[in-house]
PASEPA-207773 format. One line per field, with one value per residue: z, x, y of N, C-alpha, C in turn. Coordinates in Angstrom, 3 decimals, always signed. Each point is the difference from the previous one (the first is absolute). Layout:
N
nc3	c(Z,...)
nc1	c(X,...)
nc2	c(Y,...)
cac3	c(Z,...)
cac1	c(X,...)
cac2	c(Y,...)
cc3	c(Z,...)
cc1	c(X,...)
cc2	c(Y,...)
END
This chain:
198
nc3	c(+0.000,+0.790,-0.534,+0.114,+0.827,-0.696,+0.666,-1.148,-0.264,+1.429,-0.396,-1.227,+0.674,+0.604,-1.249,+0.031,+0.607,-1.126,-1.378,+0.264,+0.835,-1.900,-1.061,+1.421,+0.947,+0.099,-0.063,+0.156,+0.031,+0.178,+1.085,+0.777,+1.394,-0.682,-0.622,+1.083,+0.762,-0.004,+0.505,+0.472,+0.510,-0.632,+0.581,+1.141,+0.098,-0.243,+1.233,+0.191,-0.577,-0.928,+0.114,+1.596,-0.749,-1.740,-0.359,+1.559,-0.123,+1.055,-0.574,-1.045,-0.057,+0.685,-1.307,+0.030,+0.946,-0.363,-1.550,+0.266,+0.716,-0.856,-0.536,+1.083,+0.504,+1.452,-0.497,-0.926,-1.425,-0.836,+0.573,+0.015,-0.545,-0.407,+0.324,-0.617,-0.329,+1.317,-0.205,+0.240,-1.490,-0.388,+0.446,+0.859,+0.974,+0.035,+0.624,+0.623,+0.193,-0.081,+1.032,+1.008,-0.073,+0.116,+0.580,+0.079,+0.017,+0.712,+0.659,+0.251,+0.270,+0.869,-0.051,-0.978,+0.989,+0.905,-0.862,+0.195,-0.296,-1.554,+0.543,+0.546,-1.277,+0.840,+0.225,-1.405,-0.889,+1.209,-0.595,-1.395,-0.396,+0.656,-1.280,-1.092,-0.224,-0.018,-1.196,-0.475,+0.671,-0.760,-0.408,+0.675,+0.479,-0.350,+0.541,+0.668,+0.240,+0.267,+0.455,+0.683,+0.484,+0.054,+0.573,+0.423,-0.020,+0.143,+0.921,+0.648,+0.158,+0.648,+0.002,+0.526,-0.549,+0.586,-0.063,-0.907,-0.412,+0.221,-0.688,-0.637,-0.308,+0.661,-1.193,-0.804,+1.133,+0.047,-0.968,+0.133,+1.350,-0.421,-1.171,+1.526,+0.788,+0.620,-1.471,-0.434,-0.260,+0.800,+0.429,-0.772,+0.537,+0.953,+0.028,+0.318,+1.251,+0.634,-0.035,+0.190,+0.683,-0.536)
nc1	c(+0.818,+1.258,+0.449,-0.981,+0.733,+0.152,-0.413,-0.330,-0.475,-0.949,-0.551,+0.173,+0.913,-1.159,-0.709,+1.498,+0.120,-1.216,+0.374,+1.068,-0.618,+0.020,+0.774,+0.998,-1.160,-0.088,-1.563,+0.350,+1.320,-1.205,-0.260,-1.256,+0.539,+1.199,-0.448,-1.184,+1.246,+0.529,-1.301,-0.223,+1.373,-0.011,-1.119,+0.786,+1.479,-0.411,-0.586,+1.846,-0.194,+1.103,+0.230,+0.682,+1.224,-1.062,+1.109,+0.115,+1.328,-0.323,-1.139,+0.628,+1.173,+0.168,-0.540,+1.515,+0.749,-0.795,-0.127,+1.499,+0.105,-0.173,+0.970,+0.322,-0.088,-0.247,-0.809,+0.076,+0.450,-0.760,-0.937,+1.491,+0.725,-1.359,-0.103,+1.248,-1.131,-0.371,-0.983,-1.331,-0.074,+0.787,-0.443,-0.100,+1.103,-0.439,-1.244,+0.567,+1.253,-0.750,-0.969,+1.469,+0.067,-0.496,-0.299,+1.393,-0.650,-1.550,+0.691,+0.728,-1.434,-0.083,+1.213,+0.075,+0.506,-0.609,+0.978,-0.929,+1.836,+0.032,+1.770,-0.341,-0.781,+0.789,+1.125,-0.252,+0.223,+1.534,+0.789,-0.167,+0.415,+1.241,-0.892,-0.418,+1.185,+0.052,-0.549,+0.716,+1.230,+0.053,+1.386,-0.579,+0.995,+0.678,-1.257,+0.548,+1.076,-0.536,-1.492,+0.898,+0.525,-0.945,-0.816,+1.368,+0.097,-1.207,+0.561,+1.557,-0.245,-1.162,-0.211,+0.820,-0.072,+1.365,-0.210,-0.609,+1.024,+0.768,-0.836,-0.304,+1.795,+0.173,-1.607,+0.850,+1.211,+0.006,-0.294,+0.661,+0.313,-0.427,+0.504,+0.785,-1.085,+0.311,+0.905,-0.574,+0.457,-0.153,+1.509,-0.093,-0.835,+0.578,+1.151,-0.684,-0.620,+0.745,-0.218,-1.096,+0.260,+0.858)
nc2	c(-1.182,-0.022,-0.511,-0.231,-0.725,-1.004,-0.668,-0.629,+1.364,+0.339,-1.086,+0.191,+1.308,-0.545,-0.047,+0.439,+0.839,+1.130,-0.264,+0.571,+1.304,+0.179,-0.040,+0.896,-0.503,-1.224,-0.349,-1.778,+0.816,+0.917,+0.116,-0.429,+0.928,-0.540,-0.919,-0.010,+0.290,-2.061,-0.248,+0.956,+0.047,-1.178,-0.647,+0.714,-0.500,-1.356,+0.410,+0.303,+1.184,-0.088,-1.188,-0.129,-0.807,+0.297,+0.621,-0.379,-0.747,+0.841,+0.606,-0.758,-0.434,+1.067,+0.246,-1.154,+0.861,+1.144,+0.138,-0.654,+1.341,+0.663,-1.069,+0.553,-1.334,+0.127,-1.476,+0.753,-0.075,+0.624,-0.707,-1.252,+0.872,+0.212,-1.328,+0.188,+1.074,-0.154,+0.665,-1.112,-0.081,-1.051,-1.348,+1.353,+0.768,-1.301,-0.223,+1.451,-0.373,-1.401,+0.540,+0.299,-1.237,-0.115,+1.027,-0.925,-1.538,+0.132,+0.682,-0.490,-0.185,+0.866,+0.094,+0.939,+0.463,-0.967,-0.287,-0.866,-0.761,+0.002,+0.196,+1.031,-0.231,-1.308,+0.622,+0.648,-1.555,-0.548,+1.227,-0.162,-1.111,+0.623,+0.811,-1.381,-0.512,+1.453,+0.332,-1.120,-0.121,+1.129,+0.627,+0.366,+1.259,-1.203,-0.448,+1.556,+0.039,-1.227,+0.686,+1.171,-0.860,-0.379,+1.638,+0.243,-1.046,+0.002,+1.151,-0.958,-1.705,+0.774,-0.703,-0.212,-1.009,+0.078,+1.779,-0.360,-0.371,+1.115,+0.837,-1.249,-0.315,+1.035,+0.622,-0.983,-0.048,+1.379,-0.271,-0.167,+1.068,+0.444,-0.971,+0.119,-0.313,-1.344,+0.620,+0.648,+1.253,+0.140,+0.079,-0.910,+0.093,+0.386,-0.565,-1.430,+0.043,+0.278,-1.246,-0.280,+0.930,-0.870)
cac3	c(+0.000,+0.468,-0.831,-1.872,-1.020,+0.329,+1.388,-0.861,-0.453,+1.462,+0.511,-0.901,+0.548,+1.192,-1.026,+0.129,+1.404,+0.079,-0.534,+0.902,+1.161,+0.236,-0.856,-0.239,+0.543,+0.274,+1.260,+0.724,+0.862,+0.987,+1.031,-0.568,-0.444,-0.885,-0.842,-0.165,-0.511,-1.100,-0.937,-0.137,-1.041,-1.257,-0.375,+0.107,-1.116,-1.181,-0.212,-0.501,-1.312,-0.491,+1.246,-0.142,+0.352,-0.661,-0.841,+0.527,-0.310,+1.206,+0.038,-0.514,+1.741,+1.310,-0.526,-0.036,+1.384,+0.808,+0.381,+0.638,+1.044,+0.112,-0.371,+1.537,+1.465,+0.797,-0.030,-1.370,+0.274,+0.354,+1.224,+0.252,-0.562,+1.023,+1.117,-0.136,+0.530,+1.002,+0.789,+0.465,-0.789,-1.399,-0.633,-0.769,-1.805,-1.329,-0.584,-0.286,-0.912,-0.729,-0.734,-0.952,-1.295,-0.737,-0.314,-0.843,-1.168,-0.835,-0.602,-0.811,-1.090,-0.603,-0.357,-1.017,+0.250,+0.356,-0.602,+0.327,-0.930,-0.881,+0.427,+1.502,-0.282,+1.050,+0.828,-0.301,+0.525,+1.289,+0.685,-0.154,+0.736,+1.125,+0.463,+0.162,+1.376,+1.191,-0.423,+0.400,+1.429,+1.144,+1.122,+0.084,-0.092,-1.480,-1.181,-0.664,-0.619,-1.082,-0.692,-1.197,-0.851,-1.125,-1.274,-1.074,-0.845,-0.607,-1.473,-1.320,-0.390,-0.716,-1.450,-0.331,+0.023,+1.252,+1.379,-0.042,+0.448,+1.389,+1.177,-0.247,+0.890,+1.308,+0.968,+0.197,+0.874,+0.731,-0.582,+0.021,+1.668,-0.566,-0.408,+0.841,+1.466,+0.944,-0.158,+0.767,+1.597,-0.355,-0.761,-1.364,-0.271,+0.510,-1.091,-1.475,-0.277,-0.267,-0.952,-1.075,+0.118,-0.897)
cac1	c(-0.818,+0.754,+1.152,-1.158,+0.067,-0.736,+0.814,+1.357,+1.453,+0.822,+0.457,+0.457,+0.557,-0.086,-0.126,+0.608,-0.149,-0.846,+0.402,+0.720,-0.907,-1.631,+0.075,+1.165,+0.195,-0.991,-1.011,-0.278,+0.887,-0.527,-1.431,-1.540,-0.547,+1.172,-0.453,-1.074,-0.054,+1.027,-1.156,-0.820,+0.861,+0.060,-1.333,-0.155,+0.470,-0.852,-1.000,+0.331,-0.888,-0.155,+0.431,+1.087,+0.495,-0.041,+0.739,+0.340,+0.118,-0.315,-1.435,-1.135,+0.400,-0.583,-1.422,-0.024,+0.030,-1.119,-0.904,+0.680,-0.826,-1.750,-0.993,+0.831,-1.210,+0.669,+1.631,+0.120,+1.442,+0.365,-0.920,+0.714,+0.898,-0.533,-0.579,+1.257,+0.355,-1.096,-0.163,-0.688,-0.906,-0.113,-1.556,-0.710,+1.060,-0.038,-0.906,+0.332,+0.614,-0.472,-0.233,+0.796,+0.489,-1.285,+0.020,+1.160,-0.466,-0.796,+0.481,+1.229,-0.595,-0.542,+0.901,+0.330,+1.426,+0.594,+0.380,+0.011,-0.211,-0.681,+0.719,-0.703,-1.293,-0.508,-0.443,-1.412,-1.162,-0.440,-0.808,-1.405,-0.475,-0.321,-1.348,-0.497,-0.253,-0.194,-1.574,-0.862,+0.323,-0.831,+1.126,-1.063,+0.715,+0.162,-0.776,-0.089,+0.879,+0.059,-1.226,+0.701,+1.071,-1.049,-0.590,+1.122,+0.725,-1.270,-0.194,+1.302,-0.170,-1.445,-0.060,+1.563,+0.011,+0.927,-0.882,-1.555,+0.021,+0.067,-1.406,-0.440,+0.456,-0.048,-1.247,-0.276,+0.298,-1.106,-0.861,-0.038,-0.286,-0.940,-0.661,-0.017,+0.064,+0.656,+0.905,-1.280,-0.196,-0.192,+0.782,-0.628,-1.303,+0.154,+0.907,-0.795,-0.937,+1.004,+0.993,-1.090,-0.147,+0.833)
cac2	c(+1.182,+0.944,-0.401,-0.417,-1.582,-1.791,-0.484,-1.113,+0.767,+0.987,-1.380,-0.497,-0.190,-1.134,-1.456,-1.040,-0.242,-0.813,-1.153,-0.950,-0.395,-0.570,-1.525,-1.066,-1.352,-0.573,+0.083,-0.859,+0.150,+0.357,+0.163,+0.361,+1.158,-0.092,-0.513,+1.127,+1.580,+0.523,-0.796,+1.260,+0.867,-0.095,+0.519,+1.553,+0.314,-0.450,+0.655,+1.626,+0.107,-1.150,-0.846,-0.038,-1.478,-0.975,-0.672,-0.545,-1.597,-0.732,+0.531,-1.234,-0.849,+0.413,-0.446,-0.863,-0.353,+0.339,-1.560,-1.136,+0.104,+0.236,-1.002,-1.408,+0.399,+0.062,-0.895,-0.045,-0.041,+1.775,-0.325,-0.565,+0.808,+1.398,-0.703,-0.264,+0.957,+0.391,+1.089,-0.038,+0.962,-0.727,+0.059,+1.342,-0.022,-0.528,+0.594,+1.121,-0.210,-0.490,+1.105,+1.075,-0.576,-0.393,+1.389,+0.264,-0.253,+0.693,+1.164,-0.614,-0.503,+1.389,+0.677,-0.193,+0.435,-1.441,-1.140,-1.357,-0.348,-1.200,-1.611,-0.012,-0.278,-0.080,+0.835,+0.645,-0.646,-0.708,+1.612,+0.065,-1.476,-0.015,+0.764,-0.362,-0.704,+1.158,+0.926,-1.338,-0.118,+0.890,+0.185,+1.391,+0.455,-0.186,-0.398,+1.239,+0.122,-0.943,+0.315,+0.830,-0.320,-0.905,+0.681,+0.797,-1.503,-0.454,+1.438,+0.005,-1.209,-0.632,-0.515,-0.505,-1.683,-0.027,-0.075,-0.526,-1.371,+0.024,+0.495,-1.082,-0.698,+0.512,-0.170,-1.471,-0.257,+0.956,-0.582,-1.929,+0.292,+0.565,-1.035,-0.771,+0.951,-0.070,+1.283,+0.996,+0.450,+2.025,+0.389,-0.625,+0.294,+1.465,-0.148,-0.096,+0.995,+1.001,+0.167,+0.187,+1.494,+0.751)
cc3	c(+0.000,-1.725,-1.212,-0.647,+0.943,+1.110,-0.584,-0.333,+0.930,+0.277,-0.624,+0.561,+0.843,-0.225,+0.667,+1.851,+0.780,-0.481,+1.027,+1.064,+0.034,-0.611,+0.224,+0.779,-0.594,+0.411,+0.682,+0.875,+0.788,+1.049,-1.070,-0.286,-0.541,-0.747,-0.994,-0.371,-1.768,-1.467,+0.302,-0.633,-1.182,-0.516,-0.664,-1.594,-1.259,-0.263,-0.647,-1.353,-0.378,+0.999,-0.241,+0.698,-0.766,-0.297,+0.656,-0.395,+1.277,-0.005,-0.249,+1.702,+0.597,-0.202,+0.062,+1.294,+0.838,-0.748,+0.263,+1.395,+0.103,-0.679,+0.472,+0.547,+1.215,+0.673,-1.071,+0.588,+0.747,+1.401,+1.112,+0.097,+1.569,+1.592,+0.704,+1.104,+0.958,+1.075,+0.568,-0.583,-1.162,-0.644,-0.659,-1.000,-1.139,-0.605,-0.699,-1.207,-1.515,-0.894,-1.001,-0.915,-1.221,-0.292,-0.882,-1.392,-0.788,-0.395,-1.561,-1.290,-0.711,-0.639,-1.653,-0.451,+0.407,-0.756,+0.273,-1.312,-0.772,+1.004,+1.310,-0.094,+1.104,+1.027,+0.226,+0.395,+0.999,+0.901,+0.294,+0.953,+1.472,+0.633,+0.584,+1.496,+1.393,+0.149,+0.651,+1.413,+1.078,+0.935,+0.457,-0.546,-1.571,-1.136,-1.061,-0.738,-1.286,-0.997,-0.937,-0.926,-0.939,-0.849,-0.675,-0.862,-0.630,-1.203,-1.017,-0.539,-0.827,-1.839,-0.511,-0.083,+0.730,+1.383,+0.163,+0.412,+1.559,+1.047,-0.294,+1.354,+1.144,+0.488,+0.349,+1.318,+0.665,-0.648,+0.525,+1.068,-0.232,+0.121,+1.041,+0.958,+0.791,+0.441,-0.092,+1.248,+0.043,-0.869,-1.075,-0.809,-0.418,-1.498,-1.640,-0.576,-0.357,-1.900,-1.274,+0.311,-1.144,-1.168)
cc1	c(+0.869,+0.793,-0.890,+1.070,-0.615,+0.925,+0.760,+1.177,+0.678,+0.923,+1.557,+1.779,+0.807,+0.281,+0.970,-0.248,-1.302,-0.547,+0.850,-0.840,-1.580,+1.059,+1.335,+0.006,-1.938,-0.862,+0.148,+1.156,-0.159,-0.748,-1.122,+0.044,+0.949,-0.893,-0.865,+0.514,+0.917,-1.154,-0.584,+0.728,+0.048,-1.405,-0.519,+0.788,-0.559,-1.220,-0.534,-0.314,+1.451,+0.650,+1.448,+0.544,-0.519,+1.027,+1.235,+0.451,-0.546,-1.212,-0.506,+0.200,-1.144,-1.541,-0.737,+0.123,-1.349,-1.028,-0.342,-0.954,-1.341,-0.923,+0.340,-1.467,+0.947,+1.056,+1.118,+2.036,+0.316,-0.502,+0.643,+0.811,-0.208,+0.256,+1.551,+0.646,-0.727,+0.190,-0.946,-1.464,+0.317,-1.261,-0.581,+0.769,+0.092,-0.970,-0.243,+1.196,-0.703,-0.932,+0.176,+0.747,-1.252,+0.111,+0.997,-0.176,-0.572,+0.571,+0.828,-0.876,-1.027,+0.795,+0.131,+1.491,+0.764,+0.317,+0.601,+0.584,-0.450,-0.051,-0.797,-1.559,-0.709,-0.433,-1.118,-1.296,-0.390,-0.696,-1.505,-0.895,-0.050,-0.611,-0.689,-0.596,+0.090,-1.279,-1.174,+0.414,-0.745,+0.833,-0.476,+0.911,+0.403,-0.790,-1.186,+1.426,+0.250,-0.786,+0.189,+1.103,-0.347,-0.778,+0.685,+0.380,-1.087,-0.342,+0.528,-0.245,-0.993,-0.049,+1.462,-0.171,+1.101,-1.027,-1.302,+0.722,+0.557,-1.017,-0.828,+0.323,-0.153,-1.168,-0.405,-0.318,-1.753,-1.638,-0.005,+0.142,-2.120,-1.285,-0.015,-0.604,+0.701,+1.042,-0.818,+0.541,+0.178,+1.107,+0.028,-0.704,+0.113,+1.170,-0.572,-0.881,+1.070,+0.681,-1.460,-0.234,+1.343,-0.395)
cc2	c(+1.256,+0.113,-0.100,-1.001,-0.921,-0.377,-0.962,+0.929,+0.208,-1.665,-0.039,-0.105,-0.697,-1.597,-0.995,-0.633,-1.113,-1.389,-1.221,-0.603,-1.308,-1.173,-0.717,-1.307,-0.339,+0.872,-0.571,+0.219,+0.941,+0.175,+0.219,+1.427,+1.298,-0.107,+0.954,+1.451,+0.471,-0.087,+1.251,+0.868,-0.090,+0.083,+1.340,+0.733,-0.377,+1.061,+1.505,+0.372,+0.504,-0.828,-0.365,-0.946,-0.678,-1.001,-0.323,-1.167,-1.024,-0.342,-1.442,-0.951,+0.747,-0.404,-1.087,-0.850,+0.210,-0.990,-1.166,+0.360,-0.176,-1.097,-1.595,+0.167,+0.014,-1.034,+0.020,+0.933,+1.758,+0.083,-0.116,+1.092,+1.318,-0.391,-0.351,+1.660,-0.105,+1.068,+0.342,+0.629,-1.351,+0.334,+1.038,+0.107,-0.651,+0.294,+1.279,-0.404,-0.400,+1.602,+1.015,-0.561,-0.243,+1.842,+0.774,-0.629,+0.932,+1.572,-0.909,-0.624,+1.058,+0.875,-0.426,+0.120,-0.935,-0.824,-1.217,-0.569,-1.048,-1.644,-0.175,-0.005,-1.110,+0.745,+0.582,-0.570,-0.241,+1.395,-0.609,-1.128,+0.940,+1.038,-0.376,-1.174,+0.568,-0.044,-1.784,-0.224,+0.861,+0.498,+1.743,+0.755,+0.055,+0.217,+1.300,-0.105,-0.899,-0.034,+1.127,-0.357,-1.288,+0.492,+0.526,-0.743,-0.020,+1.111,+0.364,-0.826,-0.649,-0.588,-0.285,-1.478,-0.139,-0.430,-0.364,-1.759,-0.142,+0.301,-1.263,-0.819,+0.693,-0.504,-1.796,-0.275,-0.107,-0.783,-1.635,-0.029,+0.167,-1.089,-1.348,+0.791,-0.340,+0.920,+1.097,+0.778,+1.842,+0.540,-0.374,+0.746,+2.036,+0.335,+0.142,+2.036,+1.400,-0.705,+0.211,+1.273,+0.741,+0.042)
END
């Protein structure tokens, strides 16, 4: 406001320092709530008009580290990972963690500026799969963040044969839970309805 440039320019300076800080170790080599602030920082930066730390060589890993997180359930390896630090808060923290990872996605998949590359096209997809299985789990917290970051894929994607065979395979699972009741149960159910609301 003070300066009339973009906070990516007032940033720009900084780049290397900050770079170092978000992408030179692991996520998983830090505390939960390490974790969390190095996953808002970069959120935040992705989020800048125009955004900054696209083109980061670190950016695809770290992307790749938070959804290693966010699509573990709580015995699951990143689960394991958080629970390694105790401080008497795990549990939340993962949960919160799991959040703001799912929130770094969806910026990272809203971004037109984000380049995910051609070779890292998994990536892309499993993004997606693990909207999905937020938006059907019912993880509270998550499952706005995942719900936005599924209509954005859905606005770029729609009518692509790629992703029409992936939104096929995603909704299976969820359908053939569907067609048994015994599997029947609110979060299911609650999931499904959020995902026929897109």
């Amino acid at each position: 406001e003070f300066t009339g440039q973009p906070s990516s320019a007032i940033l720009e300076p900084f780049r290397g320092s900050i770079s170092t800080q978000i992408f030179k170790r692991s996520l998983k080599n830090f505390p939960a709530a390490v974790q969390i602030a190095h996953i808002d920082a970069l959120t935040f930066c992705l989020s800048l008009e125009p955004p900054f730390l696209v083109n980061d060589p670190g950016l695809t890993q770290l992307l790749t580290d938070a959804l290693d997180i966010a699509q573990h359930e709580e015995g699951g390896q990143a689960a394991a990972q958080v629970m390694r630090h105790p401080d008497g808060g795990a549990v939340t923290q993962l949960t919160i963690l799991r959040t703001h990872c799912v929130q770094l996605l969806r910026t990272a998949m809203a971004s037109a500026d984000v380049n995910i590359p051609t070779s890292q096209g998994e990536l892309r997809n499993n993004i997606i799969l693990m909207f999905f299985k937020v938006i059907t789990k019912g993880y509270p917290d998550a499952v706005v963040a995942a719900r936005e970051g599924l209509a954005v894929v859905l606005q770029t994607q729609r009518g692509k044969a790629p992703f029409k065979d992936l939104l096929q395979s995603s909704l299976r699972p969820v359908l053939v839970n569907l067609a048994d009741y015994r599997k029947l149960n609110v979060p299911l159910l609650e999931g499904l309805s959020r995902l026929l609301e897109l």
